[in-house]
N, C-alpha and C positions, 0 to 999 in steps of 0.2 A: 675789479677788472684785472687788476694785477696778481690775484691769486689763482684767477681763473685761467692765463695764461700760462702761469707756471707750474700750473697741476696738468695742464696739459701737456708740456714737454717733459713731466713727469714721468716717470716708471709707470709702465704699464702692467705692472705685476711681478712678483717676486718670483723667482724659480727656483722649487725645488731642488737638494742637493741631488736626490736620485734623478730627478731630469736632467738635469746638467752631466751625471754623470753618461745616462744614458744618451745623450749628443756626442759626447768625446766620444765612446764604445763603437758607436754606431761609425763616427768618423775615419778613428782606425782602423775599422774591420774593412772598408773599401779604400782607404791609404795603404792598407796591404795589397788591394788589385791591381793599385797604379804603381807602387815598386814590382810587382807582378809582371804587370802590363810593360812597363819599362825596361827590365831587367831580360822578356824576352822580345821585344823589338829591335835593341841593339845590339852590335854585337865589336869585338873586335874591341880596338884602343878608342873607339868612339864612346862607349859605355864608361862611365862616370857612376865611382862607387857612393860617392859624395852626396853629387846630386841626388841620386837617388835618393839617400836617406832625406835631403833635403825636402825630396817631394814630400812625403810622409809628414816631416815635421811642418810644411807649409797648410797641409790641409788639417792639422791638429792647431797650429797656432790662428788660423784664421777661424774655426770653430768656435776655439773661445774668445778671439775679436767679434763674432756675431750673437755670442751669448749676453756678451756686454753693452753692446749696444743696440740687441734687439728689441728691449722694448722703451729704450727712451730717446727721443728724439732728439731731444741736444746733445746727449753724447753723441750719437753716429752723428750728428754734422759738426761737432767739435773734433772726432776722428778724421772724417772727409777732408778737413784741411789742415789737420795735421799730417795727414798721409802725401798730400799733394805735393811737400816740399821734398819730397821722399825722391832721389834718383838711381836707379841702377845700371852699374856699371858693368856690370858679368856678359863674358862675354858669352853668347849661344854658340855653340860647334855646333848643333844637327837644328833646322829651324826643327823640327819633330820635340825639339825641348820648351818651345814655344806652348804648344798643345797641350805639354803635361803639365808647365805650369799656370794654365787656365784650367785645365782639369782640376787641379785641384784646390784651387782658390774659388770654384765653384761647389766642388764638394763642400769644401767647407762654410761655405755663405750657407748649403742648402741644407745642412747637420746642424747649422750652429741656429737654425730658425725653425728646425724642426719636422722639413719635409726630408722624410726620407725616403718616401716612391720616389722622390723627384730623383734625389742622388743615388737610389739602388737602379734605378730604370736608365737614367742616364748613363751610370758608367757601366753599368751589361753595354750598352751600345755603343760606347767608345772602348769599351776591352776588345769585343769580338774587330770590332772593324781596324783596330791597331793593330791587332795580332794579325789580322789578314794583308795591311796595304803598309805593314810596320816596315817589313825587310824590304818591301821595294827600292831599290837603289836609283840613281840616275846612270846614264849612262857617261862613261869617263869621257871627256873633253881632251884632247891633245894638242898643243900648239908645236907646229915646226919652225923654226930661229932660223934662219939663215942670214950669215954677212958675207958679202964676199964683193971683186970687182965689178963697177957695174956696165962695162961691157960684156960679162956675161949673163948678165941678168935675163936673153930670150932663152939662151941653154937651161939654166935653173929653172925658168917657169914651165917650159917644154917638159924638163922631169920630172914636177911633180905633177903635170896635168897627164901626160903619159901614164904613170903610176898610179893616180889615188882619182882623175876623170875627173868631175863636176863634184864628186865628193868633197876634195879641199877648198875651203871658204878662203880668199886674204882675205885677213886682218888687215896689215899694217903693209905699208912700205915706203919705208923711208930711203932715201940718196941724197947722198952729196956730189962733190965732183966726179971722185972716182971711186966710189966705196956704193952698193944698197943694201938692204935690212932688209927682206920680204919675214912676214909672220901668217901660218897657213893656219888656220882651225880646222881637225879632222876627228871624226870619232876613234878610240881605243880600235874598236870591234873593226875600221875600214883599217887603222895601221896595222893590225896584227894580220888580217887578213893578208893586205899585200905582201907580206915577209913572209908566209909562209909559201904563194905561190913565184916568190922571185928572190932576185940579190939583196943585198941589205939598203936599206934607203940613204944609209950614209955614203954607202959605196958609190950610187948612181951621183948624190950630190957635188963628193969631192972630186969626181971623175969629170964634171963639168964642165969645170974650169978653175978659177982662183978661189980659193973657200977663206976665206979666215975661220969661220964657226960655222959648226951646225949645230943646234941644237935642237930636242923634244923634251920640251915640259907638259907634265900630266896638271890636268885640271881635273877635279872631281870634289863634288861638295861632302862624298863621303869619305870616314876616315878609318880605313882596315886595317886589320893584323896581317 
């Protein structure tokens, strides 16, 4: 009984030098689509030369983790929990780096087992559809900071609803005795708008009344030149 078990989580057959070789081959030749695919999705100081190359090495090193324990069953579950205690700390800039590196840890699962319609079919349809919906950006977020006294806090709200209408969201508003904090959320595309058919926003604000600050901080998940 006890031989029979252990032939069974036994090797399921030996591979060929030239098959193995032929998995890497195959591997790398669509790890060049995904630095391909990567290299024209992003652009600007968001592109990472690094990663890149990392993708490439990620779908060649998981290739030959699934050549090694694709036909024996207790290694791949002797891996499975070796790998568990495994955490990553990297931090993602674009979540679009999420996607490349599932893309290619599935390339590689699907190279290192041997389908390879699965991984040529596969990433034709995640190349063409990167390349299509890659550049899309979000649109920039804008927060307006103001501190100032807070008796004039109806003056301040008056000018930005004057100026930017139902388009600016509060956020925040904080007070104390005699100080408030209003925080507006508006889109890039409604602030630059206004500036170009009026006075400048800072102007209308400090003209209010008491300002301590004004400020506008950009929010945007993307990261340009």
């Amino acid at each position: 009984m006890k031989e029979v078990i252990l032939k069974a989580l036994g090797s399921g057959g030996e591979l060929t030098a030239q098959a193995i070789i032929l998995r890497q081959l195959a591997a790398s030749v669509i790890a060049c689509f995904i630095f391909l695919s990567y290299r024209l999705s992003h652009d600007g100081s968001i592109y990472s030369k690094k990663f890149n190359v990392s993708l490439v090495m990620l779908t060649i090193i998981t290739t030959t983790v699934m050549i090694v324990i694709g036909n024996n069953i207790a290694l791949s579950l002797g891996m499975v929990g070796a790998l568990s205690i495994v955490r990553f700390r990297t931090a993602i800039k674009d979540s679009r780096d999420t996607v490349y590196i599932f893309w290619a840890i599935v390339v590689g699962i699907c190279c290192g087992a041997g389908d390879y319609p699965v991984a040529a079919i596969g990433s034709i349809f995640a190349f063409v559809l990167l390349l299509l919906f890659g550049r899309i950006k979000n649109d920039g977020r804008v927060l307006i900071i103001i501190r100032a006294a807070r008796v004039d806090e109806e003056r301040l709200e008056a000018v930005i609803f004057n100026r930017y209408m139902h388009k600016a969201t509060m956020r925040v508003k904080n007070t104390t005795k005699d100080s408030i904090e209003l925080i507006y959320e508006i889109s890039k595309k409604v602030l630059d708008k206004a500036d170009k058919h009026g006075s400048m926003i800072s102007d209308e604000i400090y003209a209010a009344g008491s300002v301590e600050y004004f400020n506008i901080v950009m929010q945007n998940d993307d990261i340009s030149s």
